[in-house]
C-alpha positions as CSV (number, residue, x, y, z in Angstrom):
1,X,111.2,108.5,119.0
2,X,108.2,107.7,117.2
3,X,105.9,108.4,120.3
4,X,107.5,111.9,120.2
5,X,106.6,112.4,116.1
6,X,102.9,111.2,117.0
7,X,102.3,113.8,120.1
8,X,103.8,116.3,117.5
9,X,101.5,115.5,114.7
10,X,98.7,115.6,117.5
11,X,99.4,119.0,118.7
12,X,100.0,119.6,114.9
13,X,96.1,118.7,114.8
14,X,95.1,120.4,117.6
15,X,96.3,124.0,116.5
16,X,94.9,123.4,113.1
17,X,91.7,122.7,114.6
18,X,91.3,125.8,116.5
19,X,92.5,127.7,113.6
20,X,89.8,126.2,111.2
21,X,87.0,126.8,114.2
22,X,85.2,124.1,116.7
23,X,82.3,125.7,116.3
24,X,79.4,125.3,119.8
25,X,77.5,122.2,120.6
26,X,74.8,122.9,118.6
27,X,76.5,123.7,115.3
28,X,79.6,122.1,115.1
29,X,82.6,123.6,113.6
30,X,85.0,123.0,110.4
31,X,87.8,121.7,113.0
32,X,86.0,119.6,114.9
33,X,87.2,116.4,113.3
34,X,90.9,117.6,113.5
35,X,90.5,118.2,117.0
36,X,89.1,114.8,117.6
37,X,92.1,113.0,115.8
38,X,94.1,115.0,118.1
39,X,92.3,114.0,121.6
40,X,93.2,110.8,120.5
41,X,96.9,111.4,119.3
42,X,98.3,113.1,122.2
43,X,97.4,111.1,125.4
44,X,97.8,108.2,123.2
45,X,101.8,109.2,122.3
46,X,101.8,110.7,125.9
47,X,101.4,107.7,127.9
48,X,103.5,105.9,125.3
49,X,106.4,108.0,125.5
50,X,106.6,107.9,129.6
51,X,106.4,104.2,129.2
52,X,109.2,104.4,126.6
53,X,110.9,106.9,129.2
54,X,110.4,104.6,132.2
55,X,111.5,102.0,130.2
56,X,108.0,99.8,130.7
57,X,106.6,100.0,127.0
58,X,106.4,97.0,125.7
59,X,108.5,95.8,123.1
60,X,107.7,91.9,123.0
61,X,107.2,89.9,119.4
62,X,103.7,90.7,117.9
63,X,103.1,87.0,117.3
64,X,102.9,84.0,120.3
65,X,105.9,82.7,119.3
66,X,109.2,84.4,120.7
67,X,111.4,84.0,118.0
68,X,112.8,88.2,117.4
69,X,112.3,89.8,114.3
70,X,115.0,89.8,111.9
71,X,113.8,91.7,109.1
72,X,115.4,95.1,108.3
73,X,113.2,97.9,108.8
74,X,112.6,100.0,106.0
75,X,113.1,103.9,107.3
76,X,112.1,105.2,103.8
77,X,108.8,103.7,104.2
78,X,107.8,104.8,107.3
79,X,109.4,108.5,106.8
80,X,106.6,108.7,103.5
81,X,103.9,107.5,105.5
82,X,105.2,110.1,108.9
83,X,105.5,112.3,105.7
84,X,102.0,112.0,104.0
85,X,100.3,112.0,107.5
86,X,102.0,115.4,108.1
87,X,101.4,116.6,105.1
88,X,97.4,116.6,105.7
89,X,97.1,119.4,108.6
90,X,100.0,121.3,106.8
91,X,97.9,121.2,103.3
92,X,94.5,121.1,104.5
93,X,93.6,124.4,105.0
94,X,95.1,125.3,101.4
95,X,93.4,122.7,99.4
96,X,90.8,121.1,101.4
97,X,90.3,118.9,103.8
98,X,88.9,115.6,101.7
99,X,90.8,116.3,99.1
100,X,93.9,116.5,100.7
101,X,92.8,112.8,102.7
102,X,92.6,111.3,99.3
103,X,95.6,112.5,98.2
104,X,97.4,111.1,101.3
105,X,95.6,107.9,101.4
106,X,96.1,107.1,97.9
107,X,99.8,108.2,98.8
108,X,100.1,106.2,101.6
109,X,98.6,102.9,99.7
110,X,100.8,103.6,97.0
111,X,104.3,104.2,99.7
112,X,102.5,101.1,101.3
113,X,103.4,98.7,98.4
114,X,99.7,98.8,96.3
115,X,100.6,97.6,93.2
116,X,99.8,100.6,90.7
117,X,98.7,104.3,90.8
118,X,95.2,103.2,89.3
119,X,94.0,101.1,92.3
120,X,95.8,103.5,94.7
121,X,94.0,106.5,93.6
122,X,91.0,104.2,93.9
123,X,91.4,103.9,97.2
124,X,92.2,107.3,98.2
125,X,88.8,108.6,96.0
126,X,86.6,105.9,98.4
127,X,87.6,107.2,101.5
128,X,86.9,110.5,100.5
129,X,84.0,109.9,99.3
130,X,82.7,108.0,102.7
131,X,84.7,111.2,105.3
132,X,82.7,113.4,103.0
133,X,79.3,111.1,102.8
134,X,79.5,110.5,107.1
135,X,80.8,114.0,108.3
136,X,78.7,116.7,105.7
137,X,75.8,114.6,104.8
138,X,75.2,112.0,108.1
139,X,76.7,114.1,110.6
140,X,76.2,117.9,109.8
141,X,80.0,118.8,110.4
142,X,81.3,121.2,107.9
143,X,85.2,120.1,106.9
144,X,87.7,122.6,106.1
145,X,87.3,123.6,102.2
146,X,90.4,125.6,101.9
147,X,91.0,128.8,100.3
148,X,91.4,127.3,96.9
149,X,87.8,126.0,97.7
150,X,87.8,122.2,97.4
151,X,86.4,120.1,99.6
């Protein structure tokens, strides 16, 4: 199930990408990055889904020992994090591409147990911040500003 939600955020990626422009290799375009996250994404969640299919995916303990896990899993959690990462390609082009990555990560921190809106919001303002600081200044790739015209 959840390698199905990640090829569909991929692809999600992908046509937002193209939408937004990749732009040639000399001059790169304002969707380059999104199509990048989605190269990754979708042969990522692709092989992990026909493993899932075959039934070889791995499922073992994430720790040496083999005791199971035996905590519950908490679906409202991970539904605001599946939620927030959506949210980016779907908002993106309306608001802007770092600002809507600070909004989600500070989101996401916040869904992800940090302790108060203050430190959250922090975090969300650093990393956009440094996507902005290594993509428009180090790297020359123009990010989507949106047609509200934020960054």
């Amino acid at each position: 199930m959840t390698a199905v939600v990640v090829l569909a955020l991929g692809a999600l990626y992908g046509i937002a990408a193209f939408g937004e422009g990749i732009g040639s290799l000399s001059e790169s375009g304002a969707g380059l990055f999104p199509l990048a996250v989605a190269a990754v994404l979708v042969p990522s969640a692709a092989v992990v889904l026909v493993q899932e299919m075959r039934g070889t995916a791995f499922s073992g303990p994430a720790d040496e020992d083999d005791d199971e896990f035996v905590g519950d899993v908490d679906w409202l959690r991970i539904a605001g994090v599946l939620g927030t990462a959506l949210a980016v390609p779907l908002v993106g082009p309306t608001v802007g591409l770092v600002t809507t990555l600070s909004i989600a990560t500070a989101a996401t921190a916040r869904i992800m147990g940090s302790r108060g809106w203050i430190g959250a919001a922090a975090l969300g303002a650093g990393f956009g911040v440094a996507v902005w600081l290594v993509f428009v200044q180090w790297l020359y790739v123009p990010l989507p500003a949106g047609s509200l015209g934020l960054v």
